[in-house]
Every structure is written in structure tokens, then in C-alpha cells.
N, C-alpha and C positions, 0 to 999 in steps of 0.2 A: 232396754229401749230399742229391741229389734222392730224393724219394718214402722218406726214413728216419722209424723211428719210435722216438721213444725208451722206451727197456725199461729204462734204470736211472737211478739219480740217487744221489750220496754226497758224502758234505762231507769236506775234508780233514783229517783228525785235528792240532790245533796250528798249522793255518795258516786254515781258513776257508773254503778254495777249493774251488770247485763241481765234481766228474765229472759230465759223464753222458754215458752211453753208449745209442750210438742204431744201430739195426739197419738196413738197407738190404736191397734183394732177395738181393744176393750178397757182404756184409759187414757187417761192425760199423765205429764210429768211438768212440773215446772224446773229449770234446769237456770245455775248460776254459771258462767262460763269459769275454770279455774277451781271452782268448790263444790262443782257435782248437783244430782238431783237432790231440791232442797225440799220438795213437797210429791205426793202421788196418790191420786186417787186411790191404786192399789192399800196401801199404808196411811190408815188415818185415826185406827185407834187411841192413839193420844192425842191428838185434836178434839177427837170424840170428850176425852175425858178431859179436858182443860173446862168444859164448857160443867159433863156432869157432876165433876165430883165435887167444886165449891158450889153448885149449886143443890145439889144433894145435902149442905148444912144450912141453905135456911129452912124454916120455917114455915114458910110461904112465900111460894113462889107465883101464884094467881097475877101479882099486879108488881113482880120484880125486875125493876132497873138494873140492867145490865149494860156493861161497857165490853169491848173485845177488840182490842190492838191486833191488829191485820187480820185480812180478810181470808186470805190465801184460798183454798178451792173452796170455800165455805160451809168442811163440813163443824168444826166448833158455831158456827154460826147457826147450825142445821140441827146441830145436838141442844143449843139453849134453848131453840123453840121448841124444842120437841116435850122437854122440860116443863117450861114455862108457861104461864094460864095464858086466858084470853086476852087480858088486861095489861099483857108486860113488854116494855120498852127493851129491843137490845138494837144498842147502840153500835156500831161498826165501824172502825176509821181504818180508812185502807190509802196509806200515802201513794203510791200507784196506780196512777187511774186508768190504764192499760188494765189490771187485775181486775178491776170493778168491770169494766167490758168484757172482758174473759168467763165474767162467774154468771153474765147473763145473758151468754153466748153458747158456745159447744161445752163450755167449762160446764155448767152450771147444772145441767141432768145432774153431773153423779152425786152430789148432794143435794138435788130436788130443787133447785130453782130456790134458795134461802133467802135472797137478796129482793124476792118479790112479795115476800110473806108482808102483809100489815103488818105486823108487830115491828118491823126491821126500820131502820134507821142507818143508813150511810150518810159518812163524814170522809168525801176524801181529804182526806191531809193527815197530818200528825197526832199519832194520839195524843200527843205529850200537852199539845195545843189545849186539849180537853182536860188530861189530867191538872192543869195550870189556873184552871178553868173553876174559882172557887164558886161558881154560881151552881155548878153541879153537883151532883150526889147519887150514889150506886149503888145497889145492897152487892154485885159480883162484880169483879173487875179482872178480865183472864188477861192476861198479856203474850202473846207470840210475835213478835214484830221481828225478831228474827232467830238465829240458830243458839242462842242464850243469852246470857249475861255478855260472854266474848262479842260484841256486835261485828257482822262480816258483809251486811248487805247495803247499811249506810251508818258512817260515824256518827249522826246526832241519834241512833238509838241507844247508844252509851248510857247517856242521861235517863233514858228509861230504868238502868241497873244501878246507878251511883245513889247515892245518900239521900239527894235531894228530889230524885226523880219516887224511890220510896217514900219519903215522906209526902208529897204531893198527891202519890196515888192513896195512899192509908187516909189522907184527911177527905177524897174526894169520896168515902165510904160513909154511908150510914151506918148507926150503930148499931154492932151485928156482924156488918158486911163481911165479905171475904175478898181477900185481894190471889190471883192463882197465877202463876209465872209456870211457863213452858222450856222449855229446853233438850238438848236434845244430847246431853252428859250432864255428870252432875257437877255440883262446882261448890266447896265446903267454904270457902270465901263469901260468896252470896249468900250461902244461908247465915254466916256471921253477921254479915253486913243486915241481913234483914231484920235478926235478932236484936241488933243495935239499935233498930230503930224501934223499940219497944213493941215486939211483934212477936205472937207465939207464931213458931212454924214446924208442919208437917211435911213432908216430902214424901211424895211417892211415884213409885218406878213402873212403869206402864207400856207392855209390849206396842211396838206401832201397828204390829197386825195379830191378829187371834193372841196365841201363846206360846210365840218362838219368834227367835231374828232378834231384830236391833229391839233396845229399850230407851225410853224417853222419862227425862225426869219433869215430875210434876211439882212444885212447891205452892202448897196454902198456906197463906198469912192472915190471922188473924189479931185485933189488937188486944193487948193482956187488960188496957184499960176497963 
């Protein structure tokens, strides 16, 4: 983060914790104070793939409802349209509404202005509000809201990872759907926990830039029903 300057600063909504996001010549960094840089335009290969790889198992994608738990620099946001037909809903809930100004500001070049596409749909608040939300229905549902199952940037993303925040997100799917969890180690607990809830699952490990450095785990759930 040599020669960066910082251009924003946001408090976590219900947890306390510090964003800010600091510019450098040829990127941004979103930086937690305590827990290090948690996002980087530099590294975003597994953002990338949160968004392609459950959506590479439907079918059709032309007219697919999509859900995506934080926005963060918006490239998973960037990679479902790219995806997706003319016709498809991705829905976006970003509890930081600092981040939503950030991605349609200086943020927002490095993944192309994603937040402006028609197809896009922002929800600042919780995703979980939505997941809760049985009037909805998804054929992909990616989840990133924070650095895994461990939640470190506000306690009520917990509930995103617990039994009942699984089973909320699997029933908000169409049949078919795919449910894709992000993380950034892997965690054999959560994949228990997911299989528990009657849910086949894949895992897979996805360098965050090209093919070397850190690795990010990806898990796909699908229902065995």
C-alpha cells in the first residue's frame, strides 16, 4: 500500500468496525483497521468466481435471478453480468452505504461501473433481510459478506453461516438453484454444517490473482432433493 491515499472511511453498520478505502497510482485497497487489507482491486480472482462458477451450472442464464451478499469493489457483481443474458435480475445487498458511494465513485472504473448496468439492483441493508424474505426466489445465491463462516466485520453476519441462516438461503432458491459461499480459508465445520442441511456440496480452491499467492475457498451447495 506504498504511496496510497485514503479517500474514504465507513463504520460497520451493528458491528463498529472500521472501512477505509485508500487509492494507490493503479488501484484501490479496502483496509479493516486491526485485520488488514480485506479486498483489492489488484486481487479479485475469487470474487470473479463466486459469481462464475454457480452460475456456470444452470442451464440458462438469459432471464437468471441472482442474489449477491456484499458488494465490495464490485467485481463478483461485474462477473454475473457478464454472465448473464439481457433479461436477468442480480440483486445486490450491500449493508454499508459508504461501499455503495465508493463503487459509483473512484471505486467503480476497476470493475466497470457494475452498479449502473440495468440488470443491477441494490439493496442497501442486510442480506439476511432478503434471505428471510420468503416472497423471494433465486436460481444463484453467492454470499461474501465477510472473511467466512468466522464473521470479523459485524456479529450479525454469524447468522449468515449458522443452521438457520442455511436453511433460509436453500429455501429462497428455485429448483435447480445454487447457493456459493466465499471465504477466504477453508473451514471442514461449515462444510458439515452444510451437508446437514441436506445439501450436496463442492468446494473449490481459487487463486485470488492469476496462479500463485494466497487461495480463497469457494463452496457450492446444491439441494440433493
Amino acid at each position: 500500500m506504498k504511496q496510497s491515499t485514503l479517500i474514504g472511511q465507513a463504520t460497520v453498520p451493528g458491528g463498529g468496525r472500521e472501512l477505509r478505502l485508500y487509492q494507490g497510482k493503479d488501484d484501490c485497497s479496502i483496509v479493516m483497521p486491526g485485520a488488514g487489507e480485506l479486498m483489492s482491486t489488484r486481487r479479485h480472482a475469487s470474487e470473479d468466481a463466486l459469481a462464475t462458477l454457480p452460475l456456470d451450472l444452470l442451464a440458462d442464464t438469459s432471464r437468471a435471478a441472482v442474489l449477491i451478499g456484499g458488494l465490495g469493489m464490485g467485481f463478483t457483481l461485474a462477473a454475473a453480468l457478464a454472465v448473464c443474458g439481457p433479461d436477468a435480475i442480480v440483486t445486490v445487498a450491500e449493508l454499508v452505504p459508504e461501499v455503495i458511494e465508493w463503487n459509483r465513485g473512484p471505486l467503480g472504473r476497476y470493475a466497470g461501473y457494475p452498479v449502473g448496468d440495468r440488470r443491477t439492483v441494490l439493496y442497501n441493508g442486510d442480506v439476511a433481510d432478503l434471505l428471510r424474505d420468503s416472497s423471494q426466489r433465486f436460481d444463484v445465491i453467492a454470499l461474501d459478506v465477510d472473511n467466512g463462516p468466522e464473521a470479523i466485520s459485524a456479529g450479525g453476519n454469524n447468522w449468515i453461516y449458522s443452521t438457520a441462516g442455511i436453511v433460509a438461503a436453500s429455501e429462497s432458491l428455485h429448483p435447480g438453484g445454487v447457493l456459493a459461499y466465499w471465504s477466504a480459508s477453508p473451514d471442514r465445520k461449515f462444510v458439515s454444517k452444510l451437508k446437514s442441511c441436506n445439501l450436496n456440496v463442492t468446494e473449490k480452491t481459487v487463486f485470488a490473482h492469476g496462479k500463485k499467492g494466497a487461495k480463497h475457498i469457494i463452496w457450492l451447495a446444491t439441494s440433493r432433493a
